[in-house]
C-alpha positions, 0 to 999 in steps of 0.5 A: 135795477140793481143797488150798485147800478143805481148808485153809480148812476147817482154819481155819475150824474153828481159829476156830470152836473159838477162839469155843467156847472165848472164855477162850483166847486166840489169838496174832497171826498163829497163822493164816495163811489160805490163799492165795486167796478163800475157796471159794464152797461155804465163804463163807455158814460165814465169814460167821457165823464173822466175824459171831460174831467181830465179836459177841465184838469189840463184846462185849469192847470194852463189858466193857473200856468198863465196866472202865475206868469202875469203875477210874476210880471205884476211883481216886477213892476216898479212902484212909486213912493207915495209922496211922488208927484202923479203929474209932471208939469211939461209947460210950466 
């Protein structure tokens, strides 16, 4: 198996086990891709990861979207002074 074969594989399956595990993060640049295209024998195995890369991608920037509307309307909501009454007597 040559190198380039070899270490294309190796992050493939960095990504793969990235996806598996969506709660881990990744740091920017932890992976240098290989000098080089990806091998013809490797290509049909990048596209699904890319594809499920891209599905994580959309998935997160709606949860985001989401988010961002619920603190929007968190922050609408009108608090009370601290010295205001939490109870109101109805009976008395």
């Amino acid at each position: 198996m040559s190198d380039n074969l070899t270490a294309w594989l190796a992050v493939l399956d960095r990504f793969e086990r990235a996806l598996d595990a969506a709660d881990q993060e990744m740091a920017p640049g932890s992976v240098d891709p290989p000098a080089g295209p990806v091998p013809e024998e490797l290509r049909e195995r990048a596209e699904a990861v890319l594809g499920r890369q891209q599905l994580m991608i959309s998935g997160l920037a709606a949860s985001r979207a989401n988010i961002a509307r619920e603190l929007a309307a968190l922050r609408r909501v009108p608090t009370t002074p601290k010295d205001a009454p939490a109870y109101l007597d109805v009976e008395g």
